[in-house]
C-alpha positions in Angstrom: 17.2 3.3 4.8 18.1 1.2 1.9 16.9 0.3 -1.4 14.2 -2.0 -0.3 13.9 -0.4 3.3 10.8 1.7 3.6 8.6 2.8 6.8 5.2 1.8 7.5 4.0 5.4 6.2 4.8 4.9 2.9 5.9 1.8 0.2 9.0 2.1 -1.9 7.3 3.8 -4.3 6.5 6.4 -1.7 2.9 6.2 -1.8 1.3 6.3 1.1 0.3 2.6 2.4 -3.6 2.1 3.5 -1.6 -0.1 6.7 -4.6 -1.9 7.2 -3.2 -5.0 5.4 -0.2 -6.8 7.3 3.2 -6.7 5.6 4.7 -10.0 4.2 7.9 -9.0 5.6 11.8 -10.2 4.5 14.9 -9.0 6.3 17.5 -7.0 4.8 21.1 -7.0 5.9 24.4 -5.2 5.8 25.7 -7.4 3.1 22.5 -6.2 0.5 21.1 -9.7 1.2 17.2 -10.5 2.0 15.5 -13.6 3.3 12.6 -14.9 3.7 11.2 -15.9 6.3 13.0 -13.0 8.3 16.4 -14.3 10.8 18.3 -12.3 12.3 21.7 -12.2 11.1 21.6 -13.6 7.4 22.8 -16.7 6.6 26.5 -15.0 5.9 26.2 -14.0 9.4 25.9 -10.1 8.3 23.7 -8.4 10.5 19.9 -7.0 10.1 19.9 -3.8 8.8 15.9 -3.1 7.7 13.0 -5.0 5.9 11.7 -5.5 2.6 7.8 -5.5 2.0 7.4 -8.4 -0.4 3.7 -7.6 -1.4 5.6 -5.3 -3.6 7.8 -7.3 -5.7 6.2 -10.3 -8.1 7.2 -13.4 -8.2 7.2 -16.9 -10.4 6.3 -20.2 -9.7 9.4 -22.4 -9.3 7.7 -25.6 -8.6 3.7 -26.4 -7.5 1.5 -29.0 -5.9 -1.8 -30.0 -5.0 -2.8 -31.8 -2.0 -5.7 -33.6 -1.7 -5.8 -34.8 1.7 -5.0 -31.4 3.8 -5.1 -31.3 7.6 -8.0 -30.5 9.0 -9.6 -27.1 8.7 -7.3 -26.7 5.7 -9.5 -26.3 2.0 -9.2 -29.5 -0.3 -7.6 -30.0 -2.6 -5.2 -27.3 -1.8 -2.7 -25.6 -4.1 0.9 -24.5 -2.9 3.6 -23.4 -4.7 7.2 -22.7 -4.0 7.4 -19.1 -5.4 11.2 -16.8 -6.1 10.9 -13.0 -5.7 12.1 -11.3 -8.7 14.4 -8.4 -6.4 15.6 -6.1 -9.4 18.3 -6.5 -11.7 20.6 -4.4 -8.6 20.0 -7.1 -6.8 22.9 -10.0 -6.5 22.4 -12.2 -3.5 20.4 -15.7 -3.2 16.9 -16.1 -4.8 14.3 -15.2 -1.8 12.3 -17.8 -1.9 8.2 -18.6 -0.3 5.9 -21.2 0.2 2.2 -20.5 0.2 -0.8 -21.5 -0.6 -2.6 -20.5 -4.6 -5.4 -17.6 -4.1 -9.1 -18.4 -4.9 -11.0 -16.7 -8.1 -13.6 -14.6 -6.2 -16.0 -15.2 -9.2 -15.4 -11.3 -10.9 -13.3 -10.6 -14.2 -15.7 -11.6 -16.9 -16.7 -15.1 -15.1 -12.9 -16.3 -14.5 -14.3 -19.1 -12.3 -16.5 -19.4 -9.2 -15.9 -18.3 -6.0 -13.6 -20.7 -4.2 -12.3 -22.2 -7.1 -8.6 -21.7 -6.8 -6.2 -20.2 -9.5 -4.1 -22.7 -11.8 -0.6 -21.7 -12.4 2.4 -23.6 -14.0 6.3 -23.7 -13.8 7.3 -19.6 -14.5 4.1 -17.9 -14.2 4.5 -14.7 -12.6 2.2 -14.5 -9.2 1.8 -12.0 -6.6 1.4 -12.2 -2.8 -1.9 -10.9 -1.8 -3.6 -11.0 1.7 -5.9 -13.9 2.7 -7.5 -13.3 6.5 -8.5 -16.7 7.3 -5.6 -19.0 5.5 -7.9 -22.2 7.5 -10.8 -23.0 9.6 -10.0 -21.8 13.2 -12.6 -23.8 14.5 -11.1 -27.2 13.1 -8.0 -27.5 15.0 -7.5 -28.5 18.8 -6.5 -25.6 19.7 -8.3 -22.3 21.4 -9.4 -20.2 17.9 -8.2 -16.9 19.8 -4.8 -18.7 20.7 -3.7 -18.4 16.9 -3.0 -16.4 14.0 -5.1 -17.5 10.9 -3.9 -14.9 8.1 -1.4 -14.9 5.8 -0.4 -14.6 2.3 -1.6 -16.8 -1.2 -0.1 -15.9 -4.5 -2.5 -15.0 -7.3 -1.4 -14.9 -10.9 -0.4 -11.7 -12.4 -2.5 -11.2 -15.9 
């Protein structure tokens, strides 16, 4: 395996992984590159060689918006920031880079904010991907609810 490579038994760190929460998975390849979303030969045309696990690297805020007029089932106003991976200093290949959606304050930590109130963050602060299980209404689009996936990752600030 490689530096960034691990199983679903155990993270990088070798803990062991609770593997009820989805990874937020990057592609490695042979040339020590990693992109996100995951392709399979990387854009130098080296092959795959493993994944990374990016719930386990922060990240900062490269640029941010907020949209007021979201498609439907989709909260509004609705915060999403273009995010860059901070990969280690070993590390030499492009910036890995996500969009997502800004995590809501669940209303804990000393009365941060209510619940569904969503984080602010600026240009450089330093977020993290966590888990969201419903990312939109599944009711509000045409399609069958059952027919698609509705989880996925928001970025929370890291305090």
């Amino acid at each position: 395996m490689s530096d960034h490579e691990h199983d679903d038994a155990t993270g990088s760190d070798g803990e062991a992984s609770s593997g009820d929460e989805p990874t937020f998975e990057a592609a490695e390849y042979a040339d020590g590159t990693v992109t996100y979303p995951p392709h399979t030969v990387s854009p130098n045309g080296a092959e795959r060689v493993g994944t990374v696990d990016l719930r386990e690297y922060e990240a900062r805020v490269v640029t941010w918006t907020t949209s007021t007029a979201t498609p439907p089932g989709v909260r509004e106003p609705n915060t999403l920031a273009i995010v860059e991976f901070e990969m280690g200093d070993g590390y030499d290949g492009p910036p890995v880079r996500a969009l997502g959606q800004i995590a809501e304050r669940d209303g804990e930590g000393g009365g941060a904010g209510a619940d569904g109130e969503q984080f602010a963050v600026d240009i450089g602060d330093r977020v993290e991907p966590v888990y969201a299980d419903e990312l939109r209404d599944p009711g509000a689009g045409i399609r069958e609810p059952e027919s698609q996936d509705w989880d996925g990752f928001r970025f929370r600030p890291v305090e």
